[in-house]
C-alpha angles and dihedrals in degrees: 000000000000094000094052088058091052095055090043081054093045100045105070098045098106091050103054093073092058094043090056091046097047094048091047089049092050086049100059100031077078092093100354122149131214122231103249082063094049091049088054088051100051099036067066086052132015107110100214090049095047087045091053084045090050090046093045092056090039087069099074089058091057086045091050088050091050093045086056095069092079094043125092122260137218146197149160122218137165141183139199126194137166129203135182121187121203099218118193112268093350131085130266128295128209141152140187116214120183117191134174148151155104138334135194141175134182127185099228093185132357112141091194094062086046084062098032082066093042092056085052093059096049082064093069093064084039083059100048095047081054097055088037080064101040087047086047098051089041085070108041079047096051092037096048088047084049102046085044094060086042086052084041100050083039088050088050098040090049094045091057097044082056088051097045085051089042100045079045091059094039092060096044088045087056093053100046080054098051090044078044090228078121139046124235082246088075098050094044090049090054088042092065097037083055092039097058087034087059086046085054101048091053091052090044096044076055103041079058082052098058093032083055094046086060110049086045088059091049100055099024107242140049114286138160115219127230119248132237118274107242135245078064108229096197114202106259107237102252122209090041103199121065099237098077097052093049083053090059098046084054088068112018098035106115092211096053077035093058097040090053096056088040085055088048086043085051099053091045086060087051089063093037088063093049101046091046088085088049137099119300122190126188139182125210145174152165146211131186150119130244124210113188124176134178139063106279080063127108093191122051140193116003128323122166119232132199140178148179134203144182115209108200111188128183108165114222109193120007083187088258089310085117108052081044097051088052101051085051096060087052103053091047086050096064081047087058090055097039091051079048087054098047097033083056090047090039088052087044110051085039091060098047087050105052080034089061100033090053089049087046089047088052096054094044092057089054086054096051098044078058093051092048092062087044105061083036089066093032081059096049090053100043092055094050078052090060096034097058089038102264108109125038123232094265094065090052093054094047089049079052102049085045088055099047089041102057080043097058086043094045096059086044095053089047086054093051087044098056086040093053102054088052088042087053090051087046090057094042094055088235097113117134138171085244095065084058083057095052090044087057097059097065083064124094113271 
């Protein structure tokens, strides 16, 4: 009789893991959220990226104001001023006088504001490589936050399900003992194994706290993601080779992408600061009336006055700025270069090593859905053992911990596998909304 109890206690074990999951992820589908939704929230709300997207539109302003420096400019003006004049033995003098108009200027000819405009320019691609980059780390930052709380909720889940089977074995081991078909051996062995099973639930039931904290403070509000659909159809990595994606880092990549503007605004300096001891040519003129009264005038009542002018300038000596100014151009210059070369190593190691890490992960995720049958097998059997008298309870509760445990590693390895291949795009300078879109297809609908 007694054994017959122990087999009905044994029997549903593996299932109780599923069943608690199952029940944790049906209570919060309720009002879950995917994580294409959650990306349209945070690109509303999240502060560094809105701060990247201010500073990026910021950038055609300071492109309009630099324009402006071969434009024309114009402006009105006027003056009034009164004198009076005390002259010896005579009576006092004074006169008003009113004048106003219009003045204008144009730059006929200064190399150095033509490519002063043209280095402005070259910002606005500097401030849309910026903002590529902000909006590519927004959505490895809000991915790794969501698949966190995903491996936390799966860690919990998983812990329970081991202290329900343990809290299962530790009662049948109690009654065995008290029937004395069992040692004491048996029930302090499942005691511990409950025992550590309850600590770990309580670090675990923490460790979802603080996932869910910081996904909260991502998007901006409190949220609940939704999990993976199971089975689990994992992207393929494509290409599946690591030079071409080195190759595309090489052009897409907004850092490489960035160095090499900064290298084209260098040498334009370069040519600024050459150019500052050249020829300078501007056109001026003016338009007005003048209206002048009293007796110290000579003239009297209201004329109009213009005038044009050509300023021709060629500086002769800068006291040694310019030669310095110069040889400082240059050397940045070569920094400019240099920060090109090691943006275009640091892209490049970066993406060989997130290329072979995903394929590594995905391997690793093949090797663990084959653990996890397994130990699922491995558990049938060992508790057939102890069923016909063959294995102890000790061996049943190890096969139980290996089993919860390639299962919690399992749904772990499946969530880095999923963050790695957008962390290899990422490095890769490859990362798109779209691929938001295609990462949200492998979620429950």
């Amino acid at each position: 009789m007694s054994d017959q109890r122990v087999s009905n206690s044994l029997r549903p074990l593996t299932k109780i893991g599923v069943a608690l999951a199952l029940a944790f992820g049906a209570a919060a589908g309720a009002r879950a959220q995917s994580l294409l939704e959650l990306y349209d929230a945070t690109r509303a709300f999240d502060p560094t990226y809105l701060s990247a997207r201010a500073q990026a539109d910021s950038a055609q302003y300071r492109v309009g104001q630099i324009e402006a420096l071969e434009k024309p400019t114009l402006g009105i003006g006027g003056t009034a001023k009164h004198e009076q004049v005390d002259l010896p033995k005579r009576d006092w003098v004074g006169a008003s006088t009113f004048q106003a108009g219009l003045t204008g200027k144009y730059s006929l000819y200064n190399k150095g504001n033509r490519l002063t405009v043209e280095q402005a320019r070259l910002g606005l691609d500097i401030a849309a490589a910026d903002l590529e980059s902000a909006e590519q780390d927004l959505i490895v930052r809000l991915a790794q936050a969501y698949f966190d709380v995903l491996g936390a909720e799966d860690t919990l889940a998983t812990t329970q399900a081991a202290k329900a089977a343990f809290a299962e074995q530790l009662a049948s081991a109690k009654r065995n003992f008290e029937v004395g078909t069992t040692t004491i051996t048996d029930t302090r062995e499942a005691q511990a194994k409950y025992d550590l099973a309850t600590a770990a639930e309580i670090a675990a039931d923490n460790d979802l706290r603080v996932k869910r904290l910081k996904l909260n403070h991502v998007v901006g509000k409190q949220v609940t993601p939704k999990a993976l659909a199971l089975p689990v159809a994992l992207p393929a990595i494509a290409p599946a080779s690591v030079e071409p994606w080195v190759e595309r880092a090489e052009e897409q990549h907004p850092l490489i992408r960035k160095a090499r503007v900064g290298v084209d605004s260098s040498v334009l300096e370069t040519g600024k600061a050459r150019a500052s001891d050249g020829l300078t040519a501007d056109l001026s003129a003016t338009a007005g009336v003048i209206n002048a009264r009293g007796n110290g005038s000579q003239i009297l009542g209201t004329t109009n006055s213009g005038n044009i002018a050509l300023s021709v300038n060629l500086p002769l000596y800068t006291g040694g700025a310019t030669q310095n100014r110069i040889k400082e151009a240059l050397v940045l210059e070569e920094k400019a270069r240099q920060d090109l070369a090691n943006a275009r190593r640091s892209v490049s190691e970066g993406t060989r090593s997130n290329f072979f890490g995903a394929l590594s992960q995905a391997a690793q995720v093949k090797a663990l859905e084959a653990a996890e049958s397994s130990t699922k097998l491995a558990l049938d059997a060992t508790q057939l053992g102890f069923k016909v008298g063959v294995r102890v309870n000790l061996d049943v509760l190890n096969a139980q911990t290996q089993l919860f445990t390639t299962q919690r590693d399992l749904a772990k390895a499946r969530y880095d596998a999923v963050l790695l291949n957008l962390k290899l795009r990422q490095a890769a300078g490859v990362l798109k909304p779209e691929d938001v879109a295609a990462t949200n297809q492998l979620l429950v609908k």
